[in-house]
Backbone as XML, in Angstrom:
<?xml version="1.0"?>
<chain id="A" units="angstrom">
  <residue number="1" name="UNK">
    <atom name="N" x="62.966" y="115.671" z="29.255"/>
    <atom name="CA" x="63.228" y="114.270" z="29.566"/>
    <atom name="C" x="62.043" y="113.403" z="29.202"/>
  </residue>
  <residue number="2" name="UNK">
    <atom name="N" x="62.107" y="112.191" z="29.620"/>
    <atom name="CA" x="60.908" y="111.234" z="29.233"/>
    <atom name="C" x="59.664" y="111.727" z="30.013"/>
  </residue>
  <residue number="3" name="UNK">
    <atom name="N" x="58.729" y="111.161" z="29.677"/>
    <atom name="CA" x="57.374" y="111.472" z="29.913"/>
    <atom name="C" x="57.092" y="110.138" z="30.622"/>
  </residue>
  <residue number="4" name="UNK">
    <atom name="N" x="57.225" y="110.225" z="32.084"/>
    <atom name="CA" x="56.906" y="109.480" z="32.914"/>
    <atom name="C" x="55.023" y="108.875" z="33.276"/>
  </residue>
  <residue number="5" name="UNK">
    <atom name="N" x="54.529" y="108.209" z="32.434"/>
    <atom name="CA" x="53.531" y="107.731" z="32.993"/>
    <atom name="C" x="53.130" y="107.089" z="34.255"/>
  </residue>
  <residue number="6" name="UNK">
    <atom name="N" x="54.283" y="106.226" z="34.178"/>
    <atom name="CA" x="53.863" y="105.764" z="35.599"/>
    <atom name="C" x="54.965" y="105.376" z="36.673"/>
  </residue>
  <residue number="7" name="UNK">
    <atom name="N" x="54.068" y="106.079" z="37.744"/>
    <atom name="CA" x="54.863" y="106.098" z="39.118"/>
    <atom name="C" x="54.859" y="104.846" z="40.000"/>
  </residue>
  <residue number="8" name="UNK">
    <atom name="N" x="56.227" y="103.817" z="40.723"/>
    <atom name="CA" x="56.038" y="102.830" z="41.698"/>
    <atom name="C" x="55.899" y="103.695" z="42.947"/>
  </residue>
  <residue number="9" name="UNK">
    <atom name="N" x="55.603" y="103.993" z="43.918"/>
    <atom name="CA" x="55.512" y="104.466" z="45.132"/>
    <atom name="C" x="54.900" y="103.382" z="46.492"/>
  </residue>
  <residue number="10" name="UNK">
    <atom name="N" x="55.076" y="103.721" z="47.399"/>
    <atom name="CA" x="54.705" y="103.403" z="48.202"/>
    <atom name="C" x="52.458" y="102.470" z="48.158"/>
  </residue>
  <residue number="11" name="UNK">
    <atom name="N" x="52.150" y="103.345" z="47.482"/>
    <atom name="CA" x="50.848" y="102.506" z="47.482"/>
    <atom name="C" x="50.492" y="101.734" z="46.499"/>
  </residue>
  <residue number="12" name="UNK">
    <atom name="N" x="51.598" y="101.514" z="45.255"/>
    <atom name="CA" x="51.352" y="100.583" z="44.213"/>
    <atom name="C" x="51.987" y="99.563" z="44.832"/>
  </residue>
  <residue number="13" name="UNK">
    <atom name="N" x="52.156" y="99.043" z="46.026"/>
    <atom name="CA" x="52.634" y="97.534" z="47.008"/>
    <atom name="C" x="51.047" y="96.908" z="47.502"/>
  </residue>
  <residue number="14" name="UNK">
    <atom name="N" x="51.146" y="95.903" z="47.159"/>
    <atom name="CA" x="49.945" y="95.071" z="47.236"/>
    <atom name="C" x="50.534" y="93.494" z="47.805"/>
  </residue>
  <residue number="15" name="UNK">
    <atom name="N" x="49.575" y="93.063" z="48.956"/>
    <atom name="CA" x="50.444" y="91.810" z="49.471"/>
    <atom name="C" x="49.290" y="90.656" z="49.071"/>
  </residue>
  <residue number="16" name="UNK">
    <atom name="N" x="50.012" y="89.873" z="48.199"/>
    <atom name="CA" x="49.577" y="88.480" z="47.366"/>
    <atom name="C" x="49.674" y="87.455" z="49.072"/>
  </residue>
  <residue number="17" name="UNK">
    <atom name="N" x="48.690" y="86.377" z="48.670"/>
    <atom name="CA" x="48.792" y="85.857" z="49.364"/>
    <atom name="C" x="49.639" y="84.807" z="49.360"/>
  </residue>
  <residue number="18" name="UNK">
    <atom name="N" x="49.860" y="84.491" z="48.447"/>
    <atom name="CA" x="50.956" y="83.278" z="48.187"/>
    <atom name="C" x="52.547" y="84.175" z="47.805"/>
  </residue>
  <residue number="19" name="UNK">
    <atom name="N" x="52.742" y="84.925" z="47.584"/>
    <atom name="CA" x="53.800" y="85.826" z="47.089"/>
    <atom name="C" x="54.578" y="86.537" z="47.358"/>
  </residue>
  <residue number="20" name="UNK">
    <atom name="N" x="53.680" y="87.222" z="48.805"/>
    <atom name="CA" x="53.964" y="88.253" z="49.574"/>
    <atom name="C" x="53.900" y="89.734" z="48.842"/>
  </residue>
  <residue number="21" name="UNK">
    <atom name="N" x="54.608" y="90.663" z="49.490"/>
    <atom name="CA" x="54.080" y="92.001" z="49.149"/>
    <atom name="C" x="55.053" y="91.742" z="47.398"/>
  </residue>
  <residue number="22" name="UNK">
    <atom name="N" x="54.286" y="92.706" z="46.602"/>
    <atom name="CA" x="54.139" y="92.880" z="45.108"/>
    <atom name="C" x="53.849" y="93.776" z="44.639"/>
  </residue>
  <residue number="23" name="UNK">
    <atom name="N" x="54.689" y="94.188" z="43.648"/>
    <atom name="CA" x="53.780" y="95.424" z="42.701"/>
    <atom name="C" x="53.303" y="94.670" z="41.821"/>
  </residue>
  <residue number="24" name="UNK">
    <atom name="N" x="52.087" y="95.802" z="41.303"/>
    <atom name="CA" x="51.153" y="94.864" z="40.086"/>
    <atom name="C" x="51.592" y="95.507" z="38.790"/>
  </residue>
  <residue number="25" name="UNK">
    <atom name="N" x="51.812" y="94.955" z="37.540"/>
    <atom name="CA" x="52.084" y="96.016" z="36.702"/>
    <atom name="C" x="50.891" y="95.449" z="35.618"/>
  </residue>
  <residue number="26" name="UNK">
    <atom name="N" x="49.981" y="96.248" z="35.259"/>
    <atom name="CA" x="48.801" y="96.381" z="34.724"/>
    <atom name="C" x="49.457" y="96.380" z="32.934"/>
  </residue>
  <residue number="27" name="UNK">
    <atom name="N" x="49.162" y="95.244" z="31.946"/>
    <atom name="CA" x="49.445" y="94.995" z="30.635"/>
    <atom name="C" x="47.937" y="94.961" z="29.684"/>
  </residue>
  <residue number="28" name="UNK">
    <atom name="N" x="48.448" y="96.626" z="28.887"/>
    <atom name="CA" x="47.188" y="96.577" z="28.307"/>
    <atom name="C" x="46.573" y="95.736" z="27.693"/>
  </residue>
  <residue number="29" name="UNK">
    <atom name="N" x="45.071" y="95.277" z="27.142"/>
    <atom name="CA" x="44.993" y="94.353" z="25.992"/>
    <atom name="C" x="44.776" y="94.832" z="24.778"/>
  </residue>
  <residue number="30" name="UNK">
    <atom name="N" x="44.576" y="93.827" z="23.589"/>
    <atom name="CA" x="44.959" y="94.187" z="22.161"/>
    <atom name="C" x="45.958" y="93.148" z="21.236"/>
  </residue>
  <residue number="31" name="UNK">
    <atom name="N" x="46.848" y="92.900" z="22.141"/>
    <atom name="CA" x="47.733" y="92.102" z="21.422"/>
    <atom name="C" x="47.565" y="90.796" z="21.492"/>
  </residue>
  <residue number="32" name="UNK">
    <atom name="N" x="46.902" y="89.943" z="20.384"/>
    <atom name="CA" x="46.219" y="89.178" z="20.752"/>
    <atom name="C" x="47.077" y="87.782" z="20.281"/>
  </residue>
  <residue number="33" name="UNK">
    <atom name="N" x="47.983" y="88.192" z="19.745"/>
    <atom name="CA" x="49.470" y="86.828" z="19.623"/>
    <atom name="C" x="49.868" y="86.634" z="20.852"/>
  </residue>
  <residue number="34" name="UNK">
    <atom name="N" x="49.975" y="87.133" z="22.263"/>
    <atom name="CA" x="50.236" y="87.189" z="23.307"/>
    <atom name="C" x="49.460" y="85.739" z="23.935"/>
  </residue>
  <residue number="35" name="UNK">
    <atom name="N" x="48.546" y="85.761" z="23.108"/>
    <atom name="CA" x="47.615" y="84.265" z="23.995"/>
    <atom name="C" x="48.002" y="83.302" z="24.171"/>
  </residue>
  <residue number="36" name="UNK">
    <atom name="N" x="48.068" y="82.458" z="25.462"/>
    <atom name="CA" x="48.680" y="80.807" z="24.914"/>
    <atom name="C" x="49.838" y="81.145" z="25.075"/>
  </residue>
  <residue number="37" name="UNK">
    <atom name="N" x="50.782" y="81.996" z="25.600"/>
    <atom name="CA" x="52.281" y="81.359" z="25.264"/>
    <atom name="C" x="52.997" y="82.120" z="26.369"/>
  </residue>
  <residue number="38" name="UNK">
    <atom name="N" x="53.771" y="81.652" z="26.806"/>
    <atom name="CA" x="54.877" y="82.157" z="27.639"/>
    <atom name="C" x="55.583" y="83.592" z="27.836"/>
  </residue>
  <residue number="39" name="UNK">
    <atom name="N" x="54.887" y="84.493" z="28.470"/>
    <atom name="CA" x="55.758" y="85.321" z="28.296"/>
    <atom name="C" x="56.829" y="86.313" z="29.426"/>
  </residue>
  <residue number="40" name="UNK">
    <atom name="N" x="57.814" y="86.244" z="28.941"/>
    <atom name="CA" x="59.147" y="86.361" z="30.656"/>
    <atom name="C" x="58.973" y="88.334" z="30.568"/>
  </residue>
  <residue number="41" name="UNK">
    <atom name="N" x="58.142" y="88.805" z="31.714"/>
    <atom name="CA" x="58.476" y="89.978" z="31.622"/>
    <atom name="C" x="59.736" y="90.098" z="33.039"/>
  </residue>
  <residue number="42" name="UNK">
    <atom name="N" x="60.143" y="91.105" z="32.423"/>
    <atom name="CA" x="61.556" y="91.805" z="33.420"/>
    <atom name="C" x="61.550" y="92.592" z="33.947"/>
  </residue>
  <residue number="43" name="UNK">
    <atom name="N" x="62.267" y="92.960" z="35.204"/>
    <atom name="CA" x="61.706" y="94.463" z="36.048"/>
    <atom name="C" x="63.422" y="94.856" z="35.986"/>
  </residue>
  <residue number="44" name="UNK">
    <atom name="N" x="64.017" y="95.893" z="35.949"/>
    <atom name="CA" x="65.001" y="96.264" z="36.081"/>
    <atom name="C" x="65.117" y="97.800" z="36.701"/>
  </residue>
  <residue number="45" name="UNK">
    <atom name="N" x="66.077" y="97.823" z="37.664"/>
    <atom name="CA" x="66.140" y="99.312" z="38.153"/>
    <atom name="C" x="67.278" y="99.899" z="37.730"/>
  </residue>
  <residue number="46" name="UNK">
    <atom name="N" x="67.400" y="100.933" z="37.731"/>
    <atom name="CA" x="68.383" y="101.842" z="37.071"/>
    <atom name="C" x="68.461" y="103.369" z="37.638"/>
  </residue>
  <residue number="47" name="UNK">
    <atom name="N" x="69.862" y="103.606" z="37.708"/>
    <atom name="CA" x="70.317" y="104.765" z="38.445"/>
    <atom name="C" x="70.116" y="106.034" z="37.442"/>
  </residue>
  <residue number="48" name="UNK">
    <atom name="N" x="69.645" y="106.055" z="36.695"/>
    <atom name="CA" x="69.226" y="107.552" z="35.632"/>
    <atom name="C" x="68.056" y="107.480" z="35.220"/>
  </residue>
  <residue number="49" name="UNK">
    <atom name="N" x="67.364" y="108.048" z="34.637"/>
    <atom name="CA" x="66.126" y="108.604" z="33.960"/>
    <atom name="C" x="65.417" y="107.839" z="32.513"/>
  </residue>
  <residue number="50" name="UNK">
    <atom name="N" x="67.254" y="107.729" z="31.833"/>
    <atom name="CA" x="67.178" y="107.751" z="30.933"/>
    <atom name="C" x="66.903" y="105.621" z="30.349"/>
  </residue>
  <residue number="51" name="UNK">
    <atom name="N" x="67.397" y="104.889" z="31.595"/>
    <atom name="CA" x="67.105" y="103.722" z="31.663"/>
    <atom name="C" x="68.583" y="102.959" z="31.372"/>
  </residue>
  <residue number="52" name="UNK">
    <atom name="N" x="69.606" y="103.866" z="31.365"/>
    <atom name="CA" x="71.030" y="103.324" z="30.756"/>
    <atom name="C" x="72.340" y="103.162" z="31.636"/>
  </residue>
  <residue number="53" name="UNK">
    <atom name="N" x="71.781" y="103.081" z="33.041"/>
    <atom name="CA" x="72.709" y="102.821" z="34.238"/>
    <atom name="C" x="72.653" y="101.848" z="34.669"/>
  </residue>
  <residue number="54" name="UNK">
    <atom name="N" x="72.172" y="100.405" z="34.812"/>
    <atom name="CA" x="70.982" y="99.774" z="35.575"/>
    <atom name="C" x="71.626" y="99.423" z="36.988"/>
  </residue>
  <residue number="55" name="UNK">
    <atom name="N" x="71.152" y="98.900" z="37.804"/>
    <atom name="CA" x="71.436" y="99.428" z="39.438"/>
    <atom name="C" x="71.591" y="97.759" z="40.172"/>
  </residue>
  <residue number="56" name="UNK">
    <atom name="N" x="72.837" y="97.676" z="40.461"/>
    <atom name="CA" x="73.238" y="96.364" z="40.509"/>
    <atom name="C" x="72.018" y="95.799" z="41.843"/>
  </residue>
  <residue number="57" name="UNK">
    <atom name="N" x="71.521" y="94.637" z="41.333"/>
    <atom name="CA" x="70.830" y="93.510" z="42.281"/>
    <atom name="C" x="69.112" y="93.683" z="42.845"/>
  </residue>
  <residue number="58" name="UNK">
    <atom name="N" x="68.878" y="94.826" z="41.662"/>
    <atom name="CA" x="67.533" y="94.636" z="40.576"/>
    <atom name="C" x="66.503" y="93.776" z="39.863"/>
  </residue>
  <residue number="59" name="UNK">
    <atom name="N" x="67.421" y="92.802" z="39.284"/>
    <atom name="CA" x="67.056" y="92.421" z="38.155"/>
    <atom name="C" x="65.988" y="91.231" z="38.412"/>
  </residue>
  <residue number="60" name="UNK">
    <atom name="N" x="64.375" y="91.067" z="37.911"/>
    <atom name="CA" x="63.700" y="90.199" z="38.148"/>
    <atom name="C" x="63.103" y="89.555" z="37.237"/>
  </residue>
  <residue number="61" name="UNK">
    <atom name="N" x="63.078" y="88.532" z="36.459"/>
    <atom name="CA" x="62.634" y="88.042" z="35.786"/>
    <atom name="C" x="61.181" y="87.405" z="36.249"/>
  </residue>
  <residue number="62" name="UNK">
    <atom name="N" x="60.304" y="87.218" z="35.985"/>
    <atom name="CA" x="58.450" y="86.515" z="36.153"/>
    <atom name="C" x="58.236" y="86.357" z="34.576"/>
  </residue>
  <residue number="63" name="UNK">
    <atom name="N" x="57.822" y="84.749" z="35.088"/>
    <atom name="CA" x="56.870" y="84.324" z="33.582"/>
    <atom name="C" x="55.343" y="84.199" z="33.603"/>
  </residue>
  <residue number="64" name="UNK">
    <atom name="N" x="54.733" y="84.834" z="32.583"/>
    <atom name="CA" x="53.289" y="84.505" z="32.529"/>
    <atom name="C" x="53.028" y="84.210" z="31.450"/>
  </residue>
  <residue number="65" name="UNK">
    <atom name="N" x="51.680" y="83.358" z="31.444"/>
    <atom name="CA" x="51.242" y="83.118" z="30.367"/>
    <atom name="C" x="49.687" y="83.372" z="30.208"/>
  </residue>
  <residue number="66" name="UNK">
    <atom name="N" x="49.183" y="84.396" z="29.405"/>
    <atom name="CA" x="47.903" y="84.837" z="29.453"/>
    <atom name="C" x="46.773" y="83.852" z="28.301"/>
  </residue>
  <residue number="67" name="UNK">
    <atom name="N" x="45.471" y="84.230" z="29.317"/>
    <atom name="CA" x="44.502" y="83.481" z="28.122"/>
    <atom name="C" x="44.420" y="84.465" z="27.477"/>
  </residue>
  <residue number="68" name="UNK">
    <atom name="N" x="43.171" y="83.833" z="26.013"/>
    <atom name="CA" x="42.572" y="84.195" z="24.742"/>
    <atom name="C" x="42.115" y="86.045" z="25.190"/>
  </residue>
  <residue number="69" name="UNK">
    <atom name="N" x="41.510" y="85.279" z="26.878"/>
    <atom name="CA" x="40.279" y="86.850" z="27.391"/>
    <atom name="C" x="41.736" y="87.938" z="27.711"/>
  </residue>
  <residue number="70" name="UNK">
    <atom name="N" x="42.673" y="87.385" z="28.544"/>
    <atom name="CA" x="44.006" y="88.083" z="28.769"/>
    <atom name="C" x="44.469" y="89.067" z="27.776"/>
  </residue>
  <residue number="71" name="UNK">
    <atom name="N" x="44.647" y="88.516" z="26.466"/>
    <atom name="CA" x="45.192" y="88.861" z="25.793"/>
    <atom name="C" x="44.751" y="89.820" z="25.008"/>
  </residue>
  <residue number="72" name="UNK">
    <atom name="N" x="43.013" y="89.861" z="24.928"/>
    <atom name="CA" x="42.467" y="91.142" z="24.313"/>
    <atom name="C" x="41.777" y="91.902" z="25.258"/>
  </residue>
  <residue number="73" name="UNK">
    <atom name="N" x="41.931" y="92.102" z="26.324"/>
    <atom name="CA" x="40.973" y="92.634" z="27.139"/>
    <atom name="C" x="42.429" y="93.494" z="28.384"/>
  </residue>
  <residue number="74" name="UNK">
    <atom name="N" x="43.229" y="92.743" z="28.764"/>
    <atom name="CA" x="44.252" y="92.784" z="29.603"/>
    <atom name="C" x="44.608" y="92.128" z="30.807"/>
  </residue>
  <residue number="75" name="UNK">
    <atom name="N" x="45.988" y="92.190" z="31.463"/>
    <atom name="CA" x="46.013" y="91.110" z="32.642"/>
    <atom name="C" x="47.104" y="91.983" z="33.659"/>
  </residue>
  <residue number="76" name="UNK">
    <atom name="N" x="47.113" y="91.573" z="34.191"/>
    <atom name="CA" x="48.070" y="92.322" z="35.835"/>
    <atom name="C" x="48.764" y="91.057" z="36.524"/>
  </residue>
  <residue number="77" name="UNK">
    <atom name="N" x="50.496" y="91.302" z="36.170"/>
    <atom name="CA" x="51.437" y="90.722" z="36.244"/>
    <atom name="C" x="52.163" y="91.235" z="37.563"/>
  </residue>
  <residue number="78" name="UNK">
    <atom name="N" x="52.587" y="90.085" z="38.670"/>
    <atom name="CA" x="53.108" y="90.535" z="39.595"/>
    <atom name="C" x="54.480" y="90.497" z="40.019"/>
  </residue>
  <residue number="79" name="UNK">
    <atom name="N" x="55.172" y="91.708" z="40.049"/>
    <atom name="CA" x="56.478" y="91.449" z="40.386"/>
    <atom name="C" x="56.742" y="91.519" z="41.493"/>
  </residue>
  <residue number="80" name="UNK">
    <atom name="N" x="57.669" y="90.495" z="42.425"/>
    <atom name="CA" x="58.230" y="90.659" z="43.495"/>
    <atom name="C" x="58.803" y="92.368" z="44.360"/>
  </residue>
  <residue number="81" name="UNK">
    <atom name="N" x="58.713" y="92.218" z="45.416"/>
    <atom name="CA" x="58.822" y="93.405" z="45.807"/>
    <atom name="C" x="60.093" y="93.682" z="46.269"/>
  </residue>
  <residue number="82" name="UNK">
    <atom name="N" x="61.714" y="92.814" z="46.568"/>
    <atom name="CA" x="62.756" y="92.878" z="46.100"/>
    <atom name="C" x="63.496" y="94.028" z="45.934"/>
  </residue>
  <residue number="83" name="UNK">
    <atom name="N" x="63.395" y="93.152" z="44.395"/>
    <atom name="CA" x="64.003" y="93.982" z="43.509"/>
    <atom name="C" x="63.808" y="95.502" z="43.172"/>
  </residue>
  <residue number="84" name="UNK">
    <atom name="N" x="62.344" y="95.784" z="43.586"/>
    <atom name="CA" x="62.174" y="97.044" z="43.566"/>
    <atom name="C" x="63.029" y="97.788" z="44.578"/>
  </residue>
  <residue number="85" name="UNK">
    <atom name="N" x="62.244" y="97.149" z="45.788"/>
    <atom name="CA" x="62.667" y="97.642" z="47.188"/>
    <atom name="C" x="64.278" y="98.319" z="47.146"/>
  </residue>
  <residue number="86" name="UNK">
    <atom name="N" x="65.071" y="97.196" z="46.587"/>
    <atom name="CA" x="66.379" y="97.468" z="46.148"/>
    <atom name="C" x="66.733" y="98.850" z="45.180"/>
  </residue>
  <residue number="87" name="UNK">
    <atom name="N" x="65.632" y="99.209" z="44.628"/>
    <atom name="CA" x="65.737" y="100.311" z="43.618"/>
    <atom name="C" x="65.559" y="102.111" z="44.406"/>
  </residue>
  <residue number="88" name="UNK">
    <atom name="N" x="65.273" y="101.418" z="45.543"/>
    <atom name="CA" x="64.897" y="102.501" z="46.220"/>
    <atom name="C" x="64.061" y="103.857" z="45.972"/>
  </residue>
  <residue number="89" name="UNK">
    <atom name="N" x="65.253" y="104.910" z="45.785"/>
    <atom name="CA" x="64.277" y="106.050" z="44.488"/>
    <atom name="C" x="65.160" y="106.380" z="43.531"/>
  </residue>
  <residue number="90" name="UNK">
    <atom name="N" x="64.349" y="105.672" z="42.504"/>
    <atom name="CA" x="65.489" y="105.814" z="41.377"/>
    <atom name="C" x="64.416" y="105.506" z="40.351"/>
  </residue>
  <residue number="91" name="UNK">
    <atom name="N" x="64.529" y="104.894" z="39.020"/>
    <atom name="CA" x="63.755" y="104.722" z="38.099"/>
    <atom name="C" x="63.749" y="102.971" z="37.667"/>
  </residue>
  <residue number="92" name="UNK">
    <atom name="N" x="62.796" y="102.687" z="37.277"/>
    <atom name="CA" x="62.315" y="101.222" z="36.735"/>
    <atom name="C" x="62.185" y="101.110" z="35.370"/>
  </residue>
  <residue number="93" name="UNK">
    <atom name="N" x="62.472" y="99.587" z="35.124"/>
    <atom name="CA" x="61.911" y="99.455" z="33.639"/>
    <atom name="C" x="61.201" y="98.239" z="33.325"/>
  </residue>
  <residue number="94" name="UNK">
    <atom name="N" x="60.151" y="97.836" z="32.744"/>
    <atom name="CA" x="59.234" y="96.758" z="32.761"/>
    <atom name="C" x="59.499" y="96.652" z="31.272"/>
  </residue>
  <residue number="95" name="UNK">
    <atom name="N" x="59.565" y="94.751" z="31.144"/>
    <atom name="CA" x="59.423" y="95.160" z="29.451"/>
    <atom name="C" x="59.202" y="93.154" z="29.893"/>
  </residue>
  <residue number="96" name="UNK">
    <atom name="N" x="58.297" y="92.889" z="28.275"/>
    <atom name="CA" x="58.264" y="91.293" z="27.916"/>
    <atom name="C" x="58.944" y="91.131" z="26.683"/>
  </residue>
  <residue number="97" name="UNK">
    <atom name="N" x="59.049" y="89.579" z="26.934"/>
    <atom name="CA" x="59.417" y="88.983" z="25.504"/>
    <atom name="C" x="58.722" y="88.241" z="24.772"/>
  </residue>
  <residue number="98" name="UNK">
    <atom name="N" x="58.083" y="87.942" z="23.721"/>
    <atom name="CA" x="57.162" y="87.268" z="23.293"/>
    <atom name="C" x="57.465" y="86.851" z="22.186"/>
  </residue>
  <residue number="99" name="UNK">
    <atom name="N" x="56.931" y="85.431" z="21.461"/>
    <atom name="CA" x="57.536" y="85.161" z="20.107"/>
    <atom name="C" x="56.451" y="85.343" z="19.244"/>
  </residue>
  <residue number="100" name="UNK">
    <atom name="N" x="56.993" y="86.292" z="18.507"/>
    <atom name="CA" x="55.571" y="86.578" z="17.318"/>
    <atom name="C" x="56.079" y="85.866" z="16.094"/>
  </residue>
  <residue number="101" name="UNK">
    <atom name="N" x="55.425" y="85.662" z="15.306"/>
    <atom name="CA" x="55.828" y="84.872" z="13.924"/>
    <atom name="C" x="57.361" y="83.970" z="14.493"/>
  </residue>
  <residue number="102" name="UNK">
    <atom name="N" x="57.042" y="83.524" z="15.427"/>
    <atom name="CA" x="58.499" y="82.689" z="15.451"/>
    <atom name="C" x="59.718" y="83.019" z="15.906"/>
  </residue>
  <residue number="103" name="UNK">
    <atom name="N" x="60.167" y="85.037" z="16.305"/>
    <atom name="CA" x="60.832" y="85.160" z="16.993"/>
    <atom name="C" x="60.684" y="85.837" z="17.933"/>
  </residue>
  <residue number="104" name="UNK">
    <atom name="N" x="62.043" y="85.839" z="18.852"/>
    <atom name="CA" x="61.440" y="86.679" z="20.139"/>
    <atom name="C" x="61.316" y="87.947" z="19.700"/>
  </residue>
  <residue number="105" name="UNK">
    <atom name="N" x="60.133" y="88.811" z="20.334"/>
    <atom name="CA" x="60.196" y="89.893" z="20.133"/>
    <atom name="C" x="60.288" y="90.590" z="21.180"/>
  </residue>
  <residue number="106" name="UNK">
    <atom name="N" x="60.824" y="91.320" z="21.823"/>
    <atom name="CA" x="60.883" y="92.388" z="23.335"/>
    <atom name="C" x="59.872" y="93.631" z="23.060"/>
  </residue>
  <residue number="107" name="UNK">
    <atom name="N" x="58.927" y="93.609" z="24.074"/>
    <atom name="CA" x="58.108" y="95.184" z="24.066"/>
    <atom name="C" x="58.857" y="96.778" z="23.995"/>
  </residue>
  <residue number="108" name="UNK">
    <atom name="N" x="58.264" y="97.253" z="24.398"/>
    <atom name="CA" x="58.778" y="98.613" z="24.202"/>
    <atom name="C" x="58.960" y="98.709" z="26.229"/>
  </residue>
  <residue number="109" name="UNK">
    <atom name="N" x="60.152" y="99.104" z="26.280"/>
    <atom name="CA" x="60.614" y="98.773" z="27.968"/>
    <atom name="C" x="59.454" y="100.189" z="28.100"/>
  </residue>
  <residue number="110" name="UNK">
    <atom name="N" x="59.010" y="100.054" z="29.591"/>
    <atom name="CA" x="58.133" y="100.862" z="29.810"/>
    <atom name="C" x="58.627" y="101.401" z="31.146"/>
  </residue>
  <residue number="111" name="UNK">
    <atom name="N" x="58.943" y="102.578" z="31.174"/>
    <atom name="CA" x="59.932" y="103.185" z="32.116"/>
    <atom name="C" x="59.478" y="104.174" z="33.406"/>
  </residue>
  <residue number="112" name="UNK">
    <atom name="N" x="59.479" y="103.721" z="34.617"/>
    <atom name="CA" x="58.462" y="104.330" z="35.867"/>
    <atom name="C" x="59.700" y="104.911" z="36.286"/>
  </residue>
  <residue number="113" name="UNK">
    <atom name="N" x="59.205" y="106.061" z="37.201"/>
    <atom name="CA" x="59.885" y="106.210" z="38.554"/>
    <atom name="C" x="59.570" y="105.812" z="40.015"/>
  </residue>
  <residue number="114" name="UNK">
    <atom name="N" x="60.565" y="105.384" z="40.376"/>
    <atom name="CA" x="60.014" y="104.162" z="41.402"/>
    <atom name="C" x="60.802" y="105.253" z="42.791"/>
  </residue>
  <residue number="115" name="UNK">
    <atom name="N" x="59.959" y="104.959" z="43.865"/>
    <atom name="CA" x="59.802" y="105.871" z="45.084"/>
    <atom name="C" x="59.500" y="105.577" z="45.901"/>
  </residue>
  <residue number="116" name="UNK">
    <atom name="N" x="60.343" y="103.971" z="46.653"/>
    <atom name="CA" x="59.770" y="103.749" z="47.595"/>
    <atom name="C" x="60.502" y="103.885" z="48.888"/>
  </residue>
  <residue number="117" name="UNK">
    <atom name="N" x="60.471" y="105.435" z="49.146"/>
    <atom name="CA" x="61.207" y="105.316" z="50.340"/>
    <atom name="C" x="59.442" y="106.360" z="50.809"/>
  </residue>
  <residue number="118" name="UNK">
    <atom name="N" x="59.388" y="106.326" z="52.432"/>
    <atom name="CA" x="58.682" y="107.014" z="53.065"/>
    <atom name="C" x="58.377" y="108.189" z="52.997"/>
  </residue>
  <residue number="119" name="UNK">
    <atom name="N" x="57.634" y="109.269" z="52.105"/>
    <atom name="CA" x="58.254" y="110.918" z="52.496"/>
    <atom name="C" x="58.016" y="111.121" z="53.805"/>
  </residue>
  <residue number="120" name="UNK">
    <atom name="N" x="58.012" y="110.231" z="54.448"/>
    <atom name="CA" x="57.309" y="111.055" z="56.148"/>
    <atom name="C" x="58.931" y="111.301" z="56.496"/>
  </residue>
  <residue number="121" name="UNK">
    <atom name="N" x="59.318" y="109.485" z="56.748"/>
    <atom name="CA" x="60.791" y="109.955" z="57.419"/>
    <atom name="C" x="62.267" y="109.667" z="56.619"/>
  </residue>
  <residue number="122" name="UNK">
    <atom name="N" x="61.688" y="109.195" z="55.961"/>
    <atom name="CA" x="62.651" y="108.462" z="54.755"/>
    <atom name="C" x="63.190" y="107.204" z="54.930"/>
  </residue>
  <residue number="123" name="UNK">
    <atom name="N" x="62.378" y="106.636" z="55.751"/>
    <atom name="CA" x="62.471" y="105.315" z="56.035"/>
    <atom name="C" x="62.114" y="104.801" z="54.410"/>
  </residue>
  <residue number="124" name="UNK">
    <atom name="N" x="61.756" y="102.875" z="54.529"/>
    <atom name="CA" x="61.103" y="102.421" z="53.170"/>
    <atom name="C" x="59.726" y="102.217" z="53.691"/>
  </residue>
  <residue number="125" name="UNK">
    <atom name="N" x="58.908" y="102.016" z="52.927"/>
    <atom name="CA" x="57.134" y="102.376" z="52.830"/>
    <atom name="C" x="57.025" y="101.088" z="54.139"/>
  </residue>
  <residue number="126" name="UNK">
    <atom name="N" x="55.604" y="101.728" z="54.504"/>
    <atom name="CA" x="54.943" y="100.991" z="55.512"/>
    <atom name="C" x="54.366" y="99.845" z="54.172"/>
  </residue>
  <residue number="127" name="UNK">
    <atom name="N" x="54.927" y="98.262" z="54.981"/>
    <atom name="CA" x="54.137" y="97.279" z="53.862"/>
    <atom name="C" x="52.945" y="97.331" z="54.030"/>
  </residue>
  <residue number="128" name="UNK">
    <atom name="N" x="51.536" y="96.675" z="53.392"/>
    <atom name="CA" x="50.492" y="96.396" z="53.423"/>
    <atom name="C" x="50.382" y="95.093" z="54.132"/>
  </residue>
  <residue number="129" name="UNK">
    <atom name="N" x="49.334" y="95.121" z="54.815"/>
    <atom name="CA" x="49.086" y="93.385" z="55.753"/>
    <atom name="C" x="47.758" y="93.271" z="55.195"/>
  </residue>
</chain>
């Protein structure tokens, strides 16, 4: 199956102060057309592995827009905690859209397994205060 890099769990919840609790999703730098401009990343959950079920009342759209330093160095984008929450344990998918030479272009969806129920009791995770 896929090669899961990265895991949502219970301690990737972080509480923003203006936002409330959040996962952070960490966007490497390098891509340096990314600067200056708008870009809508998406969180979507999904009932398979494979990213091709998606899991009704998921779906989160966040816009950012990174600086010059953002864009070659990297930035940490926060998604509501929701939509995850809603995903329960099942799998995620993060992806942006960005216009390079003029059209949109979509990243490569970047696909977690997301785990936020308790292993103690199977409750959902203790939030962060």
């Amino acid at each position: 199956g896929p090669d899961f890099t990265g895991w949502l769990n219970c301690t990737s919840l972080r509480l923003d102060p203006i936002q409330g609790v959040v996962v952070e999703v960490q966007v490497p730098g390098g891509e340096l057309a990314l600067a200056n401009q708008e870009l809508k990343f998406t969180y979507q959950g999904y009932t398979d592995a494979a990213g091709a079920n998606p899991k009704e009342g998921t779906f989160e759209e966040v816009p950012y827009t990174p600086t010059d330093q953002e864009a070659a160095v990297g930035f940490i984008v926060k998604i509501p905690y929701a939509p995850l929450l809603a995903t329960l344990n099942a799998w995620g998918g993060v992806r942006y859209t960005a216009v390079i030479n003029g059209r949109d272009t979509p990243s490569k969806q970047h696909l977690v397994r997301v785990y936020l129920v308790n292993p103690g009791d199977g409750g959902t995770c203790p939030l962060p205060t």
